[in-house]
N, C-alpha and C positions, 0 to 999 in steps of 0.2 A: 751171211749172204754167200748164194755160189760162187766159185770163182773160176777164174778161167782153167782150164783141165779137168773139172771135176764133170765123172760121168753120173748124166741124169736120172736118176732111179723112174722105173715107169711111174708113170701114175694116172687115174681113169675120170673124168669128169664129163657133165651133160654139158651139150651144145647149145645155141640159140633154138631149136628143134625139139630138144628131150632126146636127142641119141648119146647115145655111150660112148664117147672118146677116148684111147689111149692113146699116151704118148708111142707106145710102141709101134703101132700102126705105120709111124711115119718114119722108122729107120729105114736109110739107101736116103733120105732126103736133108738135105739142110732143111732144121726148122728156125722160123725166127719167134719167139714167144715174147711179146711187150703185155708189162700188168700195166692195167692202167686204172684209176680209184672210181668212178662212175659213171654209166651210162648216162648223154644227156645232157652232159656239163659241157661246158664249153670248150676247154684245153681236150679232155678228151673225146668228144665228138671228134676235132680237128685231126688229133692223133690217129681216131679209128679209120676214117677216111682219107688222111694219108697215103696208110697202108692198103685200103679197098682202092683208090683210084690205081695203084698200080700192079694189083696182084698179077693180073697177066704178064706180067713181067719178072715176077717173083716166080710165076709158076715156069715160064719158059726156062728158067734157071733150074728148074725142081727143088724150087724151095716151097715147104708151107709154112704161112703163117696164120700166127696164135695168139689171139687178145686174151687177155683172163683178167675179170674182176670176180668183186665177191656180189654184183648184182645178183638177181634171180635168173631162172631159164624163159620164164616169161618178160623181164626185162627186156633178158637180150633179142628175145624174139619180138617183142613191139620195137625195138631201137634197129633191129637187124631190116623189118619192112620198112619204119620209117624210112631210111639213108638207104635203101636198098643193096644193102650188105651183101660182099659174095662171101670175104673175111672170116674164118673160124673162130666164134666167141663162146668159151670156156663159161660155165657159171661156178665158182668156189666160192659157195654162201658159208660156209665152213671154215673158210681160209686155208683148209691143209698144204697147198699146194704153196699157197701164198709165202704162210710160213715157214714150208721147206725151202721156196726159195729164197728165203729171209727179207723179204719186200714187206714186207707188213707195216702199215704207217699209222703210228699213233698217235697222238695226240700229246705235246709233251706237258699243257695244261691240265686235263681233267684225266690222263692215263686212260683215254677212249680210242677202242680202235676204229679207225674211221675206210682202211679201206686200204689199196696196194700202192706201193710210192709208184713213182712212173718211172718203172726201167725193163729193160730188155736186153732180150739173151738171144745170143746164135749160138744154133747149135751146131755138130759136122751129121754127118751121116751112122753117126756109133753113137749119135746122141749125148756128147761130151761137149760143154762150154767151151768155146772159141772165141768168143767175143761178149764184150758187156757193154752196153752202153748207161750211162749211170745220170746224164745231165741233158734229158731230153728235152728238144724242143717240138711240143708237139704238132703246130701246123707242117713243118716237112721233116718228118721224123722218117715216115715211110721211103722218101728220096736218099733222105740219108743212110741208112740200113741197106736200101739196095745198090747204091754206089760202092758201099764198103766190099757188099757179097761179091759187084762185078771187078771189084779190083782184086779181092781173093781170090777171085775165079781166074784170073790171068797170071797170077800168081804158081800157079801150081801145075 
């Protein structure tokens, strides 16, 4: 799994849309990247809108944030209208990204991969991990992420 220092290699994945996203796009910004295992489910619906009820407030910071599961792009696009998503949701139906960032959760009964453990990365502005969080909880996951970034942000 990454750890904190390690800088984030690019990498390009579709959006809830079908456009083409790089991570590189977003240098000069803190990004926050939470995986989370599937569209629609319970803990993560909670989680994904967490972080959607406050992006304006993410964004006033010039932070972007990043859902990534290994849903589809059409998933993420009926899940993105349903909850009215403003939120950037990755699709890695592929897992690459998944298992670069060593999130991958398997199954330790049938060795089945079932999708991304729930954890999330800040990143700084050179796109280097700063922060991990490893033991989410997802109804206020988003509260807690931006708490963190506004005490960093006084910080420095």
């Amino acid at each position: 799994m990454l750890g904190v220092g390690t800088k984030v290699d690019n990498f390009v994945l579709n959006d809830a849309f079908g456009n083409i996203r790089s991570l590189n796009e977003f240098i000069g910004k803190k990004v926050v990247i939470f995986f989370y295992a599937k569209n629609n489910t319970t803990g993560c619906t909670k989680e994904v809108c967490s972080f959607n009820e406050l992006l304006a407030e993410f964004k006033n910071l010039n932070v972007e944030v990043i859902g990534i599961s290994c849903d589809s792009v059409n998933s993420h696009y009926k899940f993105t209208k349903e909850y009215g998503l403003g939120v950037t949701l990755l699709s890695d139906q592929e897992k690459t990204v998944i298992n670069y960032f060593g999130v991958l959760n398997v199954s330790l009964s049938k060795k089945r991969r079932i999708g991304a453990k729930r954890i999330t990365f800040i990143l700084d502005e050179t796109l280097k991990v700063i922060h991990r969080f490893d033991n989410v909880r997802p109804a206020n996951h988003g509260r807690e992420v931006l708490n963190f970034i506004q005490k960093l942000n006084k910080l420095s």
